[in-house]
N, C-alpha and C positions, 0 to 999 in steps of 0.2 A: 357828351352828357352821360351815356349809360355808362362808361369806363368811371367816368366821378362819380356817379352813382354809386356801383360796384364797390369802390375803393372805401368809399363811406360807410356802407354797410361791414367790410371785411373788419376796421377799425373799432367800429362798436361788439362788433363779433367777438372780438379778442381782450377787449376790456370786458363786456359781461360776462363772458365766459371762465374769466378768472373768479371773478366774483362769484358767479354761481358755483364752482365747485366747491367755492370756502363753504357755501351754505348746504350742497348736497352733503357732505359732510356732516354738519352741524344735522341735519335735519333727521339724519339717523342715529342721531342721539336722543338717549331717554332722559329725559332729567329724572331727579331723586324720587316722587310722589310715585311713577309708575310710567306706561309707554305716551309719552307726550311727544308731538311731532314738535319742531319750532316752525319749521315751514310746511307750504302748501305740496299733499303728495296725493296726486289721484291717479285714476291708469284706464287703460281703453284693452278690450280682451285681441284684440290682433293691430297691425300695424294701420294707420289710413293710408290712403291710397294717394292723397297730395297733399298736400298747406294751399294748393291753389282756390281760391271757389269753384272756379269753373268746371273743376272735374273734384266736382263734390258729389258724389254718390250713393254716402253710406256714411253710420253713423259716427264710426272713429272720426272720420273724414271731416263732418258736418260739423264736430263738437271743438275739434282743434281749429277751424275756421273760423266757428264763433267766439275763441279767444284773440283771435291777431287779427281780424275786421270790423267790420260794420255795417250792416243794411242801412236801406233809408226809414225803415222800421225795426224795431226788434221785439221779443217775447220778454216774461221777467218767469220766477220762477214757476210761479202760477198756471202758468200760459197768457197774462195779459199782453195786449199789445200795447207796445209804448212805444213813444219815438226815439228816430235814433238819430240818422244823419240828417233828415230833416226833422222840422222840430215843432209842425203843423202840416196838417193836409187837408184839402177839402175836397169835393165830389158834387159835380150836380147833382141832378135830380133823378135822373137814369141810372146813375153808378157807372156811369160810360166816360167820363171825363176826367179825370183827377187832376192838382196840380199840388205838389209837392214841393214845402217850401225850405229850402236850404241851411242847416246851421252853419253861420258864420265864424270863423276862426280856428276850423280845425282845421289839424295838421296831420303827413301820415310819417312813421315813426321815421323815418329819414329827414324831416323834416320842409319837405315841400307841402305849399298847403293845400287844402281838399277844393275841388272849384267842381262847378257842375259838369262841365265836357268830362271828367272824371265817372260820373254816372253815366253817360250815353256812352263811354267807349266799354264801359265794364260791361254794361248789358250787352252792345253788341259784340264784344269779344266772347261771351258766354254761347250766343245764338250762331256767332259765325260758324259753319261748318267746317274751317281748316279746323277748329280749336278739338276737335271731337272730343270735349268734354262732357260734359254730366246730363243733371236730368236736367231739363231744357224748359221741362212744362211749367213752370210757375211763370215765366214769359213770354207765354205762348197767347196769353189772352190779348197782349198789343197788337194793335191795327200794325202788318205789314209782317210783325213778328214769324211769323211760320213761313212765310214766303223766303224771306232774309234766313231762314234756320234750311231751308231745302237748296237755295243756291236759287232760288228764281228774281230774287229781287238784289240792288246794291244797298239799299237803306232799310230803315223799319221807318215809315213812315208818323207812326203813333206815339214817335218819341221827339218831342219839341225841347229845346231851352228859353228859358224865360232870363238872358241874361246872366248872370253867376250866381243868380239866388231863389233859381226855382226849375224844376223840371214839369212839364207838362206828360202824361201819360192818357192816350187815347186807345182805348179797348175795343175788339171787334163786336162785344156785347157786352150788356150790364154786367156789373161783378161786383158783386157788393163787398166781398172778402178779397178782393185785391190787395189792400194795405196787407194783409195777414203774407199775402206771397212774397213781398218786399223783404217781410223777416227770413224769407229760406237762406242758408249760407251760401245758394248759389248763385242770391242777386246783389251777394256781399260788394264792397267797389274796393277796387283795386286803382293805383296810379297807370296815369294814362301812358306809361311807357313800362315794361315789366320788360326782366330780365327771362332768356332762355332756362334760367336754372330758377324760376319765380316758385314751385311749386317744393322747390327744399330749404328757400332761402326767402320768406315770403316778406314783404313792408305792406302794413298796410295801417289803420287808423284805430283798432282798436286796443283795448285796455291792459292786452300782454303783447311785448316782441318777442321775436323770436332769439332764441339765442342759440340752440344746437338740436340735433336731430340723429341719434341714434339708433339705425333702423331696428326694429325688432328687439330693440331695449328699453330707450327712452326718450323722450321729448323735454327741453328746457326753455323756460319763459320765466323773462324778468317785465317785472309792471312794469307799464305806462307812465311815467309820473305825469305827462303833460296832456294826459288824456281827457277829450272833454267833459266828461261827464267823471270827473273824479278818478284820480289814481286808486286801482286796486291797494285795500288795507296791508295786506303782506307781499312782500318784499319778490317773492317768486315764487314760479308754479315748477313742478315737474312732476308727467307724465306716463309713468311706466305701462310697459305691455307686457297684462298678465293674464293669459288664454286661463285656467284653470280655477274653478270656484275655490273650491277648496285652498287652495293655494294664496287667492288673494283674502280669505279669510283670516290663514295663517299668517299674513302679511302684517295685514290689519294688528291682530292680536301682537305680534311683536315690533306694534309700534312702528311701523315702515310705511304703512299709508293712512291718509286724513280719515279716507269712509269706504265702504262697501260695501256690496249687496250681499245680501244673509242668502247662500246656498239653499235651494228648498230645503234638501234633507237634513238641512241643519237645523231649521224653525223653531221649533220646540226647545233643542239646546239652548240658542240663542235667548228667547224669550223668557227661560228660565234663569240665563244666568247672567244676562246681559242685559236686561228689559231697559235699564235707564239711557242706553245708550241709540236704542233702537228709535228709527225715524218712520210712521207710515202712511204713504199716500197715495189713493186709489189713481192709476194712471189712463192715459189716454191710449186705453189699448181695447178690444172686445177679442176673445175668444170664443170661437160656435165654428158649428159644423154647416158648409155651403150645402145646403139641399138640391141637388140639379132639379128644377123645377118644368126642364121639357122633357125629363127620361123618366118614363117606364109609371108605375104607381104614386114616382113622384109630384108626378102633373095634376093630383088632385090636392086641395088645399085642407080636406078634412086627414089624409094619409099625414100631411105636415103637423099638422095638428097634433097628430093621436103618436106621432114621435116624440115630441114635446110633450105630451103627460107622461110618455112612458119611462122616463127618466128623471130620475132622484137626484136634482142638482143640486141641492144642500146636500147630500151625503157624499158625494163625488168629490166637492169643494174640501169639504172636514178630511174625509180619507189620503183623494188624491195628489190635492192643491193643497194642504197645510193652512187652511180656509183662510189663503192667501188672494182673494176673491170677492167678489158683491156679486149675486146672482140677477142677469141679467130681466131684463123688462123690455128690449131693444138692443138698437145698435147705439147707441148715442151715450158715453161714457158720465154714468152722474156729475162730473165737475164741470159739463160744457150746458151753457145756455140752450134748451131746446130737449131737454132728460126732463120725463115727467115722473119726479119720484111717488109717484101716485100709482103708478101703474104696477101691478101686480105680475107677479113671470108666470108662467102658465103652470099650474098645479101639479105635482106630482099625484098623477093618477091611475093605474093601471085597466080601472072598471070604466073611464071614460074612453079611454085610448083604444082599448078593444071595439066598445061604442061605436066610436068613428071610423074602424076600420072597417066594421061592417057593414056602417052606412056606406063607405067608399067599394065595397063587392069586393074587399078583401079579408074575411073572415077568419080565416087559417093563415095568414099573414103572406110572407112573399123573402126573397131573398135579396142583398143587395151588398154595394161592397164600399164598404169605407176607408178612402186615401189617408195617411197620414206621414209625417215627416219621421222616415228610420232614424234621423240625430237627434232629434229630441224625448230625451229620457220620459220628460214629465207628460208630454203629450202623448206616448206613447201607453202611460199608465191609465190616460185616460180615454183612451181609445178603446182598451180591454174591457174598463167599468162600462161604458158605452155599449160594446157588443153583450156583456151579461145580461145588462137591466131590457133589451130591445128583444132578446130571445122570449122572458118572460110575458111578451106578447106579440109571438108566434113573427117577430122579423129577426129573420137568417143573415147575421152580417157576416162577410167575407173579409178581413184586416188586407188591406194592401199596402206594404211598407215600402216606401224609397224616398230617394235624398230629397232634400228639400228642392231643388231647384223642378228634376222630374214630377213631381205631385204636382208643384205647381204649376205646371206648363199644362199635363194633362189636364186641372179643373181650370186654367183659363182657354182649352179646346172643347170643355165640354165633355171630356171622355170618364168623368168622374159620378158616382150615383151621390156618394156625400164625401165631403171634402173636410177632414178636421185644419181649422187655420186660425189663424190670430192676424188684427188687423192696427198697426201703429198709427198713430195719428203724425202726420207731416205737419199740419196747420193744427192749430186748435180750434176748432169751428168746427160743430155740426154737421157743417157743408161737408168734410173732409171723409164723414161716415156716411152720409146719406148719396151723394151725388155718384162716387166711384163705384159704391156698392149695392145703389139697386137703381139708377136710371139706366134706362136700355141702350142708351147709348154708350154706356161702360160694358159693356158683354165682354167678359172672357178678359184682354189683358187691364183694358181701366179698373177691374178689379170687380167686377157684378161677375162671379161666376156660380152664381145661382141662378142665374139667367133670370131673375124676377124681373114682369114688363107687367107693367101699368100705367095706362096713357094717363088715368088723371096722375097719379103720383109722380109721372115723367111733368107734367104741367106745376104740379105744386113747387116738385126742386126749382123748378127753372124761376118761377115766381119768388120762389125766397134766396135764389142768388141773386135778383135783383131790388130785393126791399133794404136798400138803405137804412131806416129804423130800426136798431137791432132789436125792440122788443117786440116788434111786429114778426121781424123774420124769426126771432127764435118761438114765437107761437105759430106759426107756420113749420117748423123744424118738427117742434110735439103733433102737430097734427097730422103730420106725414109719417110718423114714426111710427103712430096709432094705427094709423093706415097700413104699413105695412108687417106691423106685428100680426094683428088680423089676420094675415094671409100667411103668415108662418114663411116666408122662403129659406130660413135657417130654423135648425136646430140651437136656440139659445144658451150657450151656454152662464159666461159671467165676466167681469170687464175686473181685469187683474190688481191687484193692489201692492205697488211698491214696498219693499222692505229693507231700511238699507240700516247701517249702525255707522254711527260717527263717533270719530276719538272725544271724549269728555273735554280737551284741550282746544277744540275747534269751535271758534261762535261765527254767527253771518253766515252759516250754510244752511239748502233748504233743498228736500229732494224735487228735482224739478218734474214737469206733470210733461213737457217738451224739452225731444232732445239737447236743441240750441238754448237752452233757456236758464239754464247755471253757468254763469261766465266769470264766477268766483272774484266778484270785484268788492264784497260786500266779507266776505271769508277771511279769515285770518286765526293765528292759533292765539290763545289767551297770554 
């Protein structure tokens, strides 16, 4: 069976692979009006790491998996959730139970068709430990799941079949945002037999195949025609790797890729002489500074405070950012249900901030030393404005610069007084900003490393990952937000705003607010 398997896939290999080069060809040609692509060309700044899901780690990775698969949920560009391989779900009353009901007549691009044992062997080929693949946590909330991921158990018990047209899923607790985990590329379903070389050579059910893999060049995919949910509009995608902004601007411009994100330092250019082409949409991202909230002066909430008026984040934003930014009010990104665009970011005040620090027995201020990423140019800009604006009320910051990976390890140890970071959204749900980054049971690597603990705030999350009614819980989300804005455990900065520019030639693209959530099925050039 896998030798005819094999055999199958090398034959379509070599017929689309003909095809697409007539059209890589064609597609770096300009027609007469100016630079028009005919086909689809987008790019990823380093190589991913597999085509497998399983060892989907990162976002090259994530983005080329959610073209050649499919969860039993997916995102759209939005970040809504829609269905995918199932085609309903339901949940009792707890959010403890799900069963997910199966779409009927899909196929994966080899042509054997999709059947539910399909789903329980991909999950547990993910959790299995031979597989040492990826991040593991989005199925980690199934009854048995962690036990099966450590080597203690043979099965995941919380994982049923209902026959070939439903999966049952049993959680070790309420989860309300379960569906949402379904769309990660790492709970994408693979056939229940994969080849040893699955991860260069992938089949799987979604709306691009694969056709060739050029490491550190390029990636080729030809549509789906027999996909369920509609064959992609145009004809083929390919995928260049291009590390340098600048470069893929220059790309851009000579007509060699579909779209791109606008360089910071180039904004102004851009928006000046491009404006028509230009796309912007505030994403699911928060940037601020983790305030260590068990070290030194930090520990007082009035000192958190009197940091926060003492900085001019509208002027930071205009100067630094290219007022490529929304000044923040919270953690909770304006597009996600549970952002109370009511609430106000704390003043730039210098006459308060001193206020507070005298109330807190720090009147002449105090010293302290701020982590940031030595790679990152633009954080680093902001890092500077930061130490200026804080001197002007007597706190002595100390710049400590190292690679990203070091900074961060130090503020999820704690060894950090403030931490400049930025936090991506994996899900699009509230939960994904609130639960990692201030319940205490996230300290240090779940991603709270501002060490903020608050038993009720630790009761409210846990209360709104299990209110099923999304209007209920995303009023539970603003109330907790309120709550812990109040206590300041960061220094707020501002939740960033995409800026990407697409060729005039290109319709059906939409800059996605989630990384899996453009799967260019809707895309094509005019």
């Amino acid at each position: 069976m896998l030798r005819h398997l094999l055999r199958t896939v090398n034959l379509f290999d070599t017929a689309t692979s003909a095809l697409f080069l007539c059209f890589l060809a064609a597609c770096h040609a300009k027609s007469g009006g100016g630079n028009e692509l005919r086909g689809l060309v987008y790019y990823e700044t380093y190589d991913p790491r597999s085509l497998d899901p399983a060892l989907s780690t990162d976002v090259p990775t994530g983005e080329m998996v959610s073209l050649l698969f499919d969860g039993l949920t997916q995102f759209d560009p939005d970040g809504k959730l829609l269905p995918g391989l199932s085609d309903r779900w339901t949940a009792d009353k707890k959010a403890q139970r799900y069963v997910f009901h199966l779409r009927s007549g899909v196929t994966f691009h080899d042509g054997h068709p999709f059947v539910a044992a399909d789903v329980k062997r991909s999950l547990l080929r993910v959790l299995n430990p031979a597989t040492h693949g990826g991040r593991v946590w989005p199925l980690l909330p199934i009854a048995g799941a962690q036990d099966y991921a450590d080597g203690r158990a043979l099965g995941v018990r919380g994982i049923e079949l209902l026959g070939d047209s439903a999966v049952v899923f049993t959680l070790t607790q309420p989860l309300a945002v379960f569906p949402k985990f379904l769309a990660m590329p790492v709970a994408a379903i693979v056939p229940s037999s994969v080849a040893p070389d699955f991860g260069q050579r992938p089949i799987g059910t979604g709306p691009w195949r694969f056709v060739a893999w050029e490491h550190d060049d390029y990636l080729r995919f030809a549509r789906n025609p027999s996909y369920w949910g509609g064959a992609p509009r145009a004809e083929s995608l390919t995928v260049r790797i291009v590390p340098e902004p600048l470069t893929r601007a220059a790309e851009f411009l000579a007509g060699r890729l579909s779209v791109a994100e606008i360089p910071f330092g180039e904004t102004m250019k851009w928006e000046h002489e491009h404006a028509d082409w230009l796309h912007r949409k505030a994403a699911l991202r928060v940037v601020y500074v983790a305030l260590n909230n068990r070290r030194g002066p930090l520990r007082d909430p009035n000192v958190r405070r009197a940091i926060n008026h003492a900085v001019n984040i509208p002027e930071i934003l205009s100067t630094v950012w290219n007022s490529r930014g929304i000044a923040a009010a919270g953690s909770i990104p304006p597009a996600l249900g549970g952002s109370d665009p009511s609430r106000r970011p704390y003043a730039y005040d210098t006459t308060e901030a001193r206020r507070l620090l005298r109330a807190a027995s720090y009147p002449d201020g105090f010293a302290l030393q701020l982590w940031r990423s030595g790679t990152n140019v633009e954080l680093g800009r902001v890092a500077q404005a930061l130490q200026a604006q804080l001197s002007a009320v007597g706190i002595r910051v100390e710049i400590v610069s190292r690679d990203a990976s070091s900074m961060r390890e130090a503020a999820r140890k704690g060894e950090t007084d403030m931490a400049l970071l930025d936090w991506w959204a994996d899900y699009p749900d509230a939960d994904n900003f609130l639960y990692p980054l201030f319940h205490s049971a996230s300290f240090g690597p779940g991603g709270n490393v501002s060490f903020y603990s608050d038993p009720v705030t630790d009761s409210l999350i846990l209360t709104a990952r299990r209110t099923v009614d999304q209007r209920a819980r995303e009023a539970l989300y603003s109330r907790i937000e309120t709550r812990i804005f109040r206590d300041a455990p960061w220094l707020y900065l501002w939740f960033p705003v995409d800026l990407w520019a697409a060729q005039p030639s290109l319709d059906g693209w939409d800059v996605p607010v989630i990384f899996n959530g453009q799967r260019w099925i809707k895309a094509h050039p005019k």
